[in-house]
Each structure stands twice: as structure tokens, then as C-alpha cells.
C-alpha positions as CSV (number, residue, x, y, z in Angstrom):
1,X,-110.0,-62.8,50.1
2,X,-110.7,-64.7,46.7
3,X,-109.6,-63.3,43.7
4,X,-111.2,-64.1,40.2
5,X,-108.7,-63.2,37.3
6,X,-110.2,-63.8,34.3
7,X,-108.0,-63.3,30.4
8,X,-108.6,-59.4,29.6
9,X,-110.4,-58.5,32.1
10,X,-110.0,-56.9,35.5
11,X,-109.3,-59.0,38.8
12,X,-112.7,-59.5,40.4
13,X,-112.7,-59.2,44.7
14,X,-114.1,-60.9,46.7
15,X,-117.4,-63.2,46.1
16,X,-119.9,-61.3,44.5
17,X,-122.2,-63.6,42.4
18,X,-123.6,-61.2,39.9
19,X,-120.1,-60.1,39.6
20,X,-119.1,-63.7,38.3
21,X,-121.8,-64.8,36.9
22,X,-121.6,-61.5,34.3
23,X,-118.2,-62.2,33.5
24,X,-118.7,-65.6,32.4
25,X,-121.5,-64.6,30.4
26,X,-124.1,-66.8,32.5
27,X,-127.5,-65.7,34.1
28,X,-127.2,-64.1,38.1
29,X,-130.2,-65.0,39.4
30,X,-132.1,-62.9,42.4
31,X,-131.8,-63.7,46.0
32,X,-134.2,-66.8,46.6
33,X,-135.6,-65.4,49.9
34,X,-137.4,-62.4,50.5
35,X,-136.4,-59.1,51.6
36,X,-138.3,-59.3,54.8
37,X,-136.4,-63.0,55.0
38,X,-133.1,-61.9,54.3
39,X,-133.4,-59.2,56.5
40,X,-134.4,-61.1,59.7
41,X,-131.7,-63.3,58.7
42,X,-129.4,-60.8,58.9
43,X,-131.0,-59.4,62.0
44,X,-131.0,-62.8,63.9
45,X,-127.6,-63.4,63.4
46,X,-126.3,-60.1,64.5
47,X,-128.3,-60.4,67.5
48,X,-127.0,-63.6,68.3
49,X,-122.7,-62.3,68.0
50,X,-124.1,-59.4,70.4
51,X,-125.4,-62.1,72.7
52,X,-122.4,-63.7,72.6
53,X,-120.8,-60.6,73.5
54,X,-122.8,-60.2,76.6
55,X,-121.7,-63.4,77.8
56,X,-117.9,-62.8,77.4
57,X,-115.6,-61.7,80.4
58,X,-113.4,-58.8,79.6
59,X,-110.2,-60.6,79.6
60,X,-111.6,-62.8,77.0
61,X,-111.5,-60.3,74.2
62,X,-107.8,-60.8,74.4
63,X,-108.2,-64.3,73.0
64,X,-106.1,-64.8,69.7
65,X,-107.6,-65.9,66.8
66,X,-105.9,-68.7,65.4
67,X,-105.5,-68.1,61.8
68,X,-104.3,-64.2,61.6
69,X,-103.6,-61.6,63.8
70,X,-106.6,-60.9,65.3
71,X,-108.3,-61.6,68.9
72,X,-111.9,-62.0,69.7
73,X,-112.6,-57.7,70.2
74,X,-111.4,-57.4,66.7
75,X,-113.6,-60.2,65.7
76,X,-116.7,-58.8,66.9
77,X,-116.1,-55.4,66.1
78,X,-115.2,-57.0,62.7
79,X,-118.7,-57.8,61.9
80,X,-120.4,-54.8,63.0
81,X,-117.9,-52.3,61.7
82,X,-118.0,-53.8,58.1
83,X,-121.9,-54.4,58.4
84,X,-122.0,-50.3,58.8
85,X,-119.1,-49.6,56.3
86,X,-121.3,-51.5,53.8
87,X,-124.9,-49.9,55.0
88,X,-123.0,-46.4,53.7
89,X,-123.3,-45.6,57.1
90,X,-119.4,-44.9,57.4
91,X,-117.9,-41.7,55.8
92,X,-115.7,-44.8,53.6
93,X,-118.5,-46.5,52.9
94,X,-118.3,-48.5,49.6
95,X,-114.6,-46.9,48.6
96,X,-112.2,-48.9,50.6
97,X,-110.9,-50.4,54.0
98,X,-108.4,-49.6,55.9
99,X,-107.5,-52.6,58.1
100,X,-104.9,-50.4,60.3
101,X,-108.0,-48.1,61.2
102,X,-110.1,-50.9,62.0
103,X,-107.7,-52.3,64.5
104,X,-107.5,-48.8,66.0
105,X,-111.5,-48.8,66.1
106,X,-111.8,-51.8,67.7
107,X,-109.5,-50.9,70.7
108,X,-111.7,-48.3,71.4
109,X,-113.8,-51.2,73.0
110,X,-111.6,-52.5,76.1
111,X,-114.7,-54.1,77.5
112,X,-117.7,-56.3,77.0
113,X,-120.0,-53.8,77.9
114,X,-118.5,-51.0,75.8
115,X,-118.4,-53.3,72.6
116,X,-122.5,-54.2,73.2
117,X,-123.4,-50.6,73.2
118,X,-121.4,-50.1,69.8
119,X,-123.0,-53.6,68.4
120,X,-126.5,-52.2,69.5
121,X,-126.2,-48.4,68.2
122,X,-125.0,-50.1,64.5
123,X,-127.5,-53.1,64.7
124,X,-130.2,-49.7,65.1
125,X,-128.6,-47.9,62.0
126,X,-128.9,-50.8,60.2
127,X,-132.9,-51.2,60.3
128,X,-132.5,-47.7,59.3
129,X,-130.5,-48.4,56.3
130,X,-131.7,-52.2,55.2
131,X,-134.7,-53.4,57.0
132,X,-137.5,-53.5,54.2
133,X,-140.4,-52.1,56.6
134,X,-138.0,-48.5,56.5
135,X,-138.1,-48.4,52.9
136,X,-135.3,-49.9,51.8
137,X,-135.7,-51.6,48.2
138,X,-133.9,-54.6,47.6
139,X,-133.4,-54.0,43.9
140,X,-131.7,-51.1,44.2
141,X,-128.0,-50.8,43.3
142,X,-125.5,-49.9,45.5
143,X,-121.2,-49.8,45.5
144,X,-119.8,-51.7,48.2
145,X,-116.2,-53.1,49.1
146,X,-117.1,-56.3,47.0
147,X,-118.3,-54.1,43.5
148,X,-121.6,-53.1,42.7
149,X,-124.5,-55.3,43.4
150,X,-128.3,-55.2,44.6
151,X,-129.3,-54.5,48.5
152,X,-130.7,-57.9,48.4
153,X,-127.3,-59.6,47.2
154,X,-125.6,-57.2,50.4
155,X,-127.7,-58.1,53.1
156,X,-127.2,-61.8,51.7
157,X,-123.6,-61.6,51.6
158,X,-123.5,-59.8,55.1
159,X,-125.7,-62.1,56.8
160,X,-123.5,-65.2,55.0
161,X,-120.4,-62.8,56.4
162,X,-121.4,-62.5,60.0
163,X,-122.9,-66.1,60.4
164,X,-119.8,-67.7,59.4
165,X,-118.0,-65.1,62.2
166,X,-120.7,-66.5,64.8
167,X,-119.8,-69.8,64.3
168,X,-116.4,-68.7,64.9
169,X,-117.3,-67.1,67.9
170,X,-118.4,-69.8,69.2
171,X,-115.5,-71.4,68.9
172,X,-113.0,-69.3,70.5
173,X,-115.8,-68.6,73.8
174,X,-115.9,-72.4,74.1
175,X,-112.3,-72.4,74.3
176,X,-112.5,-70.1,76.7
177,X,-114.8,-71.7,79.0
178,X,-118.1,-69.5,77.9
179,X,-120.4,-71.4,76.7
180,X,-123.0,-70.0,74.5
181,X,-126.5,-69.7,75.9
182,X,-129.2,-70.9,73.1
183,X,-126.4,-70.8,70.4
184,X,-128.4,-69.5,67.0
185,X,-127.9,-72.0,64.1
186,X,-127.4,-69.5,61.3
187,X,-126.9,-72.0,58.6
188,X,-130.2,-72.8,58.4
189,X,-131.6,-68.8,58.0
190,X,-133.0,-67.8,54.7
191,X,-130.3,-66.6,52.6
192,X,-127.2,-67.5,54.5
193,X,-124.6,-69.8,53.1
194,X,-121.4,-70.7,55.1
195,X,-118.3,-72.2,54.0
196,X,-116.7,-75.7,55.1
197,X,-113.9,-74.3,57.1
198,X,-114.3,-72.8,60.1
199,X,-111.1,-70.6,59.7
């Protein structure tokens, strides 16, 4: 992950704008889209991963992904399991991660259909914990795995998180011979930023 390291003060993790922009001493400025938008950003591109999911074959999950030790299961679960870890949903939530549990979690899922359910039972905790229609109020403060920062700047940074896995996705059920029915073009959502690499 990137790591800001700035003289006398403590590393920074991660990308977390307000973060940065408070320890140079410049302006962080709100989320430019909505609640409502950054939410159905959010919401569109984790309904597109578990649409991918439904497409895949159960063998495929085993595919490796090429830049770490990962395959496509862990990949998948990756997005929903840190999506819930950072809705406070997870008894860790906001404290730390512990990758070797993760991988654990993830096996849990030895098949397509198994890995859906769990992508639809978090995708429904997360209305409950972010969608703005439930309450949830965008200004607020909250801890999470990248320091503190506003529910607007977290659903931001997840939907920016899980689009940039999509794409991913894509790439590795291509690969595999999948391809991916009405493929979601997340860069263009409200709120979602990607990076140049792929990997």
C-alpha cells in the first residue's frame, strides 16, 4: 500500500486525501458528488463484481492472480470482506486486518454460488450501514483501516477500491474464457477514480 512519510511526523497509510492534504497544511475539499451519487456508485459497482461472480465456473476461482498470491475467490471475497470490515460491520472493524484470516474466510467459499450468497448478504448490510435513504450521514466521522475520515470520503474510496478490482475481474474471467455479460464501466460513476495500472 502507499506510504506517506513526512519529517516529524507519523507514516501516513494508505490514500486518504484529507489525511494528506492536513499534513501539508492544504485545504481537503468534500466529495464532489452526492451522497445519494456516491452511494449508487458504490452500489452499481458491487453489483456488477457479483454479476461477474455469477457468470464464473467453479474451477475458475482457482485462477491466479498475476501480481501476488492471490486467485480470483480471494479477489472477490477481497472486495466484499473489506467493504464490511470498513462499514463497522466486522467485530475488527476500523482497528486492523489480518490478511492470514481473510485467506481463511475466503476458502470458506469453494463455489460460485456460495461466494454470491455471501456478496449479496454484505451488499444488504451495507444499505444498512451507508446508503443515505437509511440514515446514514455523510459528514460524519468514522475510523477505518486508512485513518479517520468522513462516510462520504469511505464510500468514495470503497467504490474507487472495488471498481479498480472489477476491472481486474474482468481481466482474469476473460482469460479464462468468461466473458462478462454487459460489463459496467465504473470509471465513469460519480465519485470513482481508478489508477493507470491494472495490477
Amino acid at each position: 500500500m502507499p506510504v506517506v512519510v513526512l519529517p516529524g511526523a507519523p507514516p501516513i497509510l494508505g490514500f486518504n486525501p484529507r489525511v494528506l492534504s492536513a499534513a501539508i497544511g492544504a485545504a481537503a475539499s468534500d466529495s464532489f458528488a452526492s451522497p445519494e451519487a456516491l452511494w449508487h456508485s458504490l452500489d452499481r459497482v458491487l453489483d456488477a463484481v457479483t454479476r461477474a461472480a455469477e457468470q464464473l465456473r467453479d474451477a475458475d476461482l482457482d485462477v491466479r492472480v498475476p501480481n501476488r498470491d492471490r486467485t480470483l475467490r480471494e479477489l472477490i471475497h477481497d472486495v466484499f470482506y473489506k467493504a464490511i470490515f470498513w462499514a463497522g460491520c466486522a467485530p475488527a472493524a476500523g482497528v486492523e486486518k489480518d490478511e492470514a484470516q481473510q485467506k481463511a474466510d475466503a476458502a470458506q467459499y469453494p463455489d460460485a454460488k456460495s461466494l454470491v450468497r455471501y456478496a449479496q448478504v454484505v451488499r444488504s448490510l451495507l444499505r444498512i450501514g451507508f446508503a443515505p435513504e437509511a440514515g446514514a450521514d455523510y459528514r460524519s466521522v468514522i475510523e477505518t483501516p486508512e485513518g479517520r475520515m468522513t462516510v462520504g470520503d469511505a464510500v468514495a474510496w470503497l467504490a474507487s477500491h472495488t471498481a479498480h478490482h472489477l476491472r481486474q475481474i474482468y481481466r482474469l474471467m476473460s482469460g479464462a474464457g468468461v466473458q462478462p455479460a454487459d460489463p459496467l464501466d465504473a470509471a465513469a460513476l460519480p465519485g470513482v477514480s481508478l489508477p493507470d495500472s491494472l495490477w
